[in-house]
N, CA, C and O atoms as a GROMACS GRO file, in nm:
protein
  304
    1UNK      N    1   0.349  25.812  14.775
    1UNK     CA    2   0.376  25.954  14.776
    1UNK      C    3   0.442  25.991  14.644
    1UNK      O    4   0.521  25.920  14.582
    2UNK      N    5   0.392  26.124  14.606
    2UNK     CA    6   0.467  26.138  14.478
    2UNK      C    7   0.546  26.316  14.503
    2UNK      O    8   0.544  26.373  14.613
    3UNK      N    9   0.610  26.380  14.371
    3UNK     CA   10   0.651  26.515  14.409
    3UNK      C   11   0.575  26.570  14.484
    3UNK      O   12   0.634  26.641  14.565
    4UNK      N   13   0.428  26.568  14.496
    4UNK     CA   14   0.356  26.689  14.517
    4UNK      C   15   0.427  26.653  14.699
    4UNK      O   16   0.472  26.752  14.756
    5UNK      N   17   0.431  26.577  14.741
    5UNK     CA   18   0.466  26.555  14.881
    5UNK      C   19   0.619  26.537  14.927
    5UNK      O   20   0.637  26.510  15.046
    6UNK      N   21   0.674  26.542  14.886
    6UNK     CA   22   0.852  26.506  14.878
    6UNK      C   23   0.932  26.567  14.787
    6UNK      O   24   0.897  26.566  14.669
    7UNK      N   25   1.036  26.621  14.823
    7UNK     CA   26   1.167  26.670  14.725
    7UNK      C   27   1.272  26.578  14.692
    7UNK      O   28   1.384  26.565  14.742
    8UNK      N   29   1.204  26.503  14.579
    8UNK     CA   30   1.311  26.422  14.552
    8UNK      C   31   1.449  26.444  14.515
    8UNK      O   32   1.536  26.356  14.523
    9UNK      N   33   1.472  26.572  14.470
    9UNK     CA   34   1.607  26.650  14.466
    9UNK      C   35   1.700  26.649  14.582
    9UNK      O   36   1.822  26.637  14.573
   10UNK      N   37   1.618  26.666  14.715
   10UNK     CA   38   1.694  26.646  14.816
   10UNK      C   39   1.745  26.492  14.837
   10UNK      O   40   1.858  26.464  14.877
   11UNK      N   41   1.635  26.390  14.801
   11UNK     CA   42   1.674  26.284  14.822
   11UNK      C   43   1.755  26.233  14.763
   11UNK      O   44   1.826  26.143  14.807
   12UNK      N   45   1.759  26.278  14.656
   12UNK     CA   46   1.870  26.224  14.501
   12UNK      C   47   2.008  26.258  14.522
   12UNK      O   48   2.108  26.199  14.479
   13UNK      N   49   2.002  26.358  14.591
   13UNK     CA   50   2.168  26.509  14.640
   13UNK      C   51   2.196  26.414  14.767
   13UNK      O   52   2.314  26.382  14.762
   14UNK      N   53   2.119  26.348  14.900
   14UNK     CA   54   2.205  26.315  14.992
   14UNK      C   55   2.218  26.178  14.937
   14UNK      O   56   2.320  26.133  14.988
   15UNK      N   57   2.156  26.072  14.845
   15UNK     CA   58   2.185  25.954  14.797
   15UNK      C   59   2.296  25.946  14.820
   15UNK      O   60   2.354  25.900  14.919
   16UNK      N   61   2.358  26.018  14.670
   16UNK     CA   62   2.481  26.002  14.618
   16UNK      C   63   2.578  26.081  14.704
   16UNK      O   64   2.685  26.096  14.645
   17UNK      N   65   2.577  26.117  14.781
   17UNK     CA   66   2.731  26.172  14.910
   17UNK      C   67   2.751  26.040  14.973
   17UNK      O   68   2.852  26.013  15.038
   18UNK      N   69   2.628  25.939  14.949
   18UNK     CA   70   2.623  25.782  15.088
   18UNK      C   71   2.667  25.702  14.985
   18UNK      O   72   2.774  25.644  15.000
   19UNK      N   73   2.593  25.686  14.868
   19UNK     CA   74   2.631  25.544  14.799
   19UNK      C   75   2.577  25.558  14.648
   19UNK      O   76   2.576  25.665  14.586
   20UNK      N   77   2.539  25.451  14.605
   20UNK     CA   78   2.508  25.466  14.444
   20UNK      C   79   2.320  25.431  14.467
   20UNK      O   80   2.241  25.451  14.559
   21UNK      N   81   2.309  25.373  14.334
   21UNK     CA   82   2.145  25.373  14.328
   21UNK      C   83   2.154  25.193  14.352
   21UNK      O   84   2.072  25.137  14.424
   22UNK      N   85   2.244  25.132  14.295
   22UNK     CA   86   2.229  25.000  14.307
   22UNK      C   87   2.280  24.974  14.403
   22UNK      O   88   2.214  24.882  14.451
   23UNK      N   89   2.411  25.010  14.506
   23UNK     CA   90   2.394  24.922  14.637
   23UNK      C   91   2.333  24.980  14.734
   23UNK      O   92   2.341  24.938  14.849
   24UNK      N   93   2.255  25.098  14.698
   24UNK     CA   94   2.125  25.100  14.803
   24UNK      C   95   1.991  25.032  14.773
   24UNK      O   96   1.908  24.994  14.856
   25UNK      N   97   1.984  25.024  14.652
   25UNK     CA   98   1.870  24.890  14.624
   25UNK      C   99   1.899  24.757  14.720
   25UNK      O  100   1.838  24.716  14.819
   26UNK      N  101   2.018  24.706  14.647
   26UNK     CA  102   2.092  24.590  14.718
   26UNK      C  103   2.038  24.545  14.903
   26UNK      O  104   1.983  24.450  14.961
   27UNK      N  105   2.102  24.695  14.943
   27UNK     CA  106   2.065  24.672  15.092
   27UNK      C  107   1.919  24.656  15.137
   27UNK      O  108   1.872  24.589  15.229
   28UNK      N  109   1.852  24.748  15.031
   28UNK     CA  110   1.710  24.764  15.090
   28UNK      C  111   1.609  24.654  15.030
   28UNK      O  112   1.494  24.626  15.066
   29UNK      N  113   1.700  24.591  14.913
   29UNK     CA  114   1.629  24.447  14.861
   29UNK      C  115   1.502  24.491  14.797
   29UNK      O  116   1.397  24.427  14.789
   30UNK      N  117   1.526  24.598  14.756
   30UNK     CA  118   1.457  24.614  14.596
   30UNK      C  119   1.533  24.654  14.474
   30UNK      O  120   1.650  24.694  14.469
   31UNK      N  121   1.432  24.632  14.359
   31UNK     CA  122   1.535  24.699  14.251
   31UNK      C  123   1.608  24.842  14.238
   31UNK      O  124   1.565  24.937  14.305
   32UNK      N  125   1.721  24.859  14.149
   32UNK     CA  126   1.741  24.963  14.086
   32UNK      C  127   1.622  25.098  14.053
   32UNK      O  128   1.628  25.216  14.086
   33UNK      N  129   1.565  25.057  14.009
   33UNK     CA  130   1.450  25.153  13.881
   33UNK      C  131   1.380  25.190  14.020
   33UNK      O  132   1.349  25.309  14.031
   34UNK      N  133   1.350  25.102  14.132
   34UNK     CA  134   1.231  25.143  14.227
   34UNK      C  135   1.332  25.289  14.291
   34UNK      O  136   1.274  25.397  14.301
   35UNK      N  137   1.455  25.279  14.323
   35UNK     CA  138   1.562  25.400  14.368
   35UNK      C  139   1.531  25.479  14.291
   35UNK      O  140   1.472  25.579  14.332
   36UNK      N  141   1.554  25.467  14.181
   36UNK     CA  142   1.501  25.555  14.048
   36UNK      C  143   1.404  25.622  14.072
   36UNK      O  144   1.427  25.737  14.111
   37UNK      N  145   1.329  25.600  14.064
   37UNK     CA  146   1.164  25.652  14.064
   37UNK      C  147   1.163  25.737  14.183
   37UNK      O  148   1.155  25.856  14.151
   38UNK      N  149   1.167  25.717  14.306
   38UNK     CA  150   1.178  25.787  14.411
   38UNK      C  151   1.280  25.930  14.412
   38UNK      O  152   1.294  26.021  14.493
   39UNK      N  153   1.327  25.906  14.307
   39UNK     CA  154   1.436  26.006  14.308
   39UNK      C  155   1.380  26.103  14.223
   39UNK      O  156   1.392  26.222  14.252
   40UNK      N  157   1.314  26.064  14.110
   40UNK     CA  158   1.254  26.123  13.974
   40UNK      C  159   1.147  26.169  14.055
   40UNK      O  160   1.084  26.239  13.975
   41UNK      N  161   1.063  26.176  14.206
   41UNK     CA  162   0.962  26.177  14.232
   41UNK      C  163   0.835  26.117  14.176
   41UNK      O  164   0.734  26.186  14.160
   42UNK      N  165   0.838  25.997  14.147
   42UNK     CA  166   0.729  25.890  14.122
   42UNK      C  167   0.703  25.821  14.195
   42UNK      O  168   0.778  25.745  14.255
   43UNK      N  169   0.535  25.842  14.210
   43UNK     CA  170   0.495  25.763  14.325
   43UNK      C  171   0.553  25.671  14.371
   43UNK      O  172   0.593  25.587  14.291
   44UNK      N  173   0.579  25.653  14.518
   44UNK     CA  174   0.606  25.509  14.583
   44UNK      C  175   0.581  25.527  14.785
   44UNK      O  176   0.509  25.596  14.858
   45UNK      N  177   0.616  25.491  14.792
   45UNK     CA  178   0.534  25.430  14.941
   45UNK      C  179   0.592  25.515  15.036
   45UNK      O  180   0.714  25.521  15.019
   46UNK      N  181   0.553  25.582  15.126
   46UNK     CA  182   0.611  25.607  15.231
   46UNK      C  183   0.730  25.548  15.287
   46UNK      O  184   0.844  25.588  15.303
   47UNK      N  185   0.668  25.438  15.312
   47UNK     CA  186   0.753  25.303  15.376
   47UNK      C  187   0.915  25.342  15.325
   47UNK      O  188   1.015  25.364  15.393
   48UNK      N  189   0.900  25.340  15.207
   48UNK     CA  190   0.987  25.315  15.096
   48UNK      C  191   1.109  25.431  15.155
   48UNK      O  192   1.221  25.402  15.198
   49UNK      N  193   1.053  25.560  15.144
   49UNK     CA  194   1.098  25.698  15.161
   49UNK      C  195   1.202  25.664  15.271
   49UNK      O  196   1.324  25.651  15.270
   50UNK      N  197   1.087  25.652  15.381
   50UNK     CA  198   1.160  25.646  15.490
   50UNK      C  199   1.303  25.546  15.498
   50UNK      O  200   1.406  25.591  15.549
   51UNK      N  201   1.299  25.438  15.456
   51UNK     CA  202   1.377  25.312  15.433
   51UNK      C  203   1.511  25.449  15.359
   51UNK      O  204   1.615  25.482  15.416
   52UNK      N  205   1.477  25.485  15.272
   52UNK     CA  206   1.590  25.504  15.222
   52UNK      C  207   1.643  25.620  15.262
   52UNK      O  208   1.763  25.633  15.238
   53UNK      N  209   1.554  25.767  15.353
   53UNK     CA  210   1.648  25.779  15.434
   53UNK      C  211   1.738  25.747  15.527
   53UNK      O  212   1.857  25.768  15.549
   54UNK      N  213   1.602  25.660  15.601
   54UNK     CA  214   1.700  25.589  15.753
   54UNK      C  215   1.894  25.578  15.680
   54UNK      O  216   1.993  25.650  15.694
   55UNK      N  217   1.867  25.455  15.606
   55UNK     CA  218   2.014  25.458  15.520
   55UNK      C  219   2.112  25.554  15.452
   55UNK      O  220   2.233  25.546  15.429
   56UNK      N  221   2.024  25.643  15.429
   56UNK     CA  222   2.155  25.735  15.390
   56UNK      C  223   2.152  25.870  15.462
   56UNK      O  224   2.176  25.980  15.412
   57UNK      N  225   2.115  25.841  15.604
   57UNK     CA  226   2.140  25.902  15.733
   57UNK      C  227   2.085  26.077  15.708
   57UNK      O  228   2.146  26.176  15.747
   58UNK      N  229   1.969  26.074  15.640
   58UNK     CA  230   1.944  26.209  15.691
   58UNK      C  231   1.742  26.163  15.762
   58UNK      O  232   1.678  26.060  15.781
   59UNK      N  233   1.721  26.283  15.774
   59UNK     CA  234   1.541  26.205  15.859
   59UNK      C  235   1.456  26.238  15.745
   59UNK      O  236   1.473  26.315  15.650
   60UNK      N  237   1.365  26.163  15.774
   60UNK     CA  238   1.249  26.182  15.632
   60UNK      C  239   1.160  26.353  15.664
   60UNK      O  240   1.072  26.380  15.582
   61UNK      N  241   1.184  26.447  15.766
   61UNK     CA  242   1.125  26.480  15.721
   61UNK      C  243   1.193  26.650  15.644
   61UNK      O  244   1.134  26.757  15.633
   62UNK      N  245   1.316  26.618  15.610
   62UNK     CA  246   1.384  26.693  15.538
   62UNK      C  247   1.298  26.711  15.390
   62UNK      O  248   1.272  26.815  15.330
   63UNK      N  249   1.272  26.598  15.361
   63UNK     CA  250   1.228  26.579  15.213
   63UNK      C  251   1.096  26.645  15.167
   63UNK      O  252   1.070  26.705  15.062
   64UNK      N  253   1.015  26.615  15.283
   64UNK     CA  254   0.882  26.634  15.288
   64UNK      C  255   0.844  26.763  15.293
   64UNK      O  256   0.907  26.836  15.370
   65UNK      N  257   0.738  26.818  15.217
   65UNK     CA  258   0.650  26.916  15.118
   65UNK      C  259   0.555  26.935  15.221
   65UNK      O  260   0.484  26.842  15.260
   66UNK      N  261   0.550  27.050  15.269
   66UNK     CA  262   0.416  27.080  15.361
   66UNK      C  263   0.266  27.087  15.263
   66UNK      O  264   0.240  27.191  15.202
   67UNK      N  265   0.170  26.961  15.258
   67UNK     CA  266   0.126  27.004  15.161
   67UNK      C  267  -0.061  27.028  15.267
   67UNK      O  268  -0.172  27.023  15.214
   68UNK      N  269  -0.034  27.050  15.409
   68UNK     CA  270  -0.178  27.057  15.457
   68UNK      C  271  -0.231  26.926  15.501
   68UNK      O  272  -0.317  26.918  15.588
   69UNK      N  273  -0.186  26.833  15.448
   69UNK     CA  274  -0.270  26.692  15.465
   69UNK      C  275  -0.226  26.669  15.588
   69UNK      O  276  -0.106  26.674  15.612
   70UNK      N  277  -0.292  26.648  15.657
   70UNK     CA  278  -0.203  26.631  15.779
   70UNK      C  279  -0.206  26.376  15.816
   70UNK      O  280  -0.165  26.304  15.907
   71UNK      N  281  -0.258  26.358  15.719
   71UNK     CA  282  -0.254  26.192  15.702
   71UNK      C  283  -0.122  26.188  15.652
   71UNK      O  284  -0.063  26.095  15.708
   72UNK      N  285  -0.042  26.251  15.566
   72UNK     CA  286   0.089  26.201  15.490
   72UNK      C  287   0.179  26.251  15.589
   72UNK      O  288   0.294  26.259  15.546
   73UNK      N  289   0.162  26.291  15.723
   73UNK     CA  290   0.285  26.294  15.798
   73UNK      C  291   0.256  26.238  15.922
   73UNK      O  292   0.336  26.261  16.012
   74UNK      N  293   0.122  26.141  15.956
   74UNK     CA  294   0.086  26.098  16.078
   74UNK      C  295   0.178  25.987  16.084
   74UNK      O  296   0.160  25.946  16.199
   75UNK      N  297   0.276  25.903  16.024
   75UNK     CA  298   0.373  25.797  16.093
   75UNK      C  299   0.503  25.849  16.135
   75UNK      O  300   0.605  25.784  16.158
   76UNK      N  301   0.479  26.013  16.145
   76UNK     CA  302   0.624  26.080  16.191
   76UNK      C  303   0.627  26.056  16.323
   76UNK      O  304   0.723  26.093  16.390
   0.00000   0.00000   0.00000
């Protein structure tokens, strides 16, 4: 998923009220830069999205961009 489907602004704003970029990597056992990117809105995985709301306690579908497709919201 990239901007066109997600507000990474939102995701970037509740990050940092929970934790930093590196010990939410840490927990989620990927790198730094991959937090990064998701935040910058660069492509990355659903999976991913979700993972890092679950953790910094808001729901994925705060983030999410009504964009019509109705496939990018069928694992809600």
């Amino acid at each position: 998923m990239d901007k066109q489907h997600y507000n990474p602004e939102i995701l970037a704003a509740a990050r940092k009220q929970k934790t930093t970029q590196k010990e939410l990597a840490e927990t989620l056992g990927v790198t730094e830069m991959t937090i990064y990117r998701a935040e910058k809105g660069e492509s990355v995985s659903f999976e991913l999205l979700a993972d890092i709301c679950r953790e910094i306690g808001i729901d994925v579908k705060q983030i999410l961009i009504s964009t019509g497709d109705k496939k990018i919201c069928a694992a809600i």
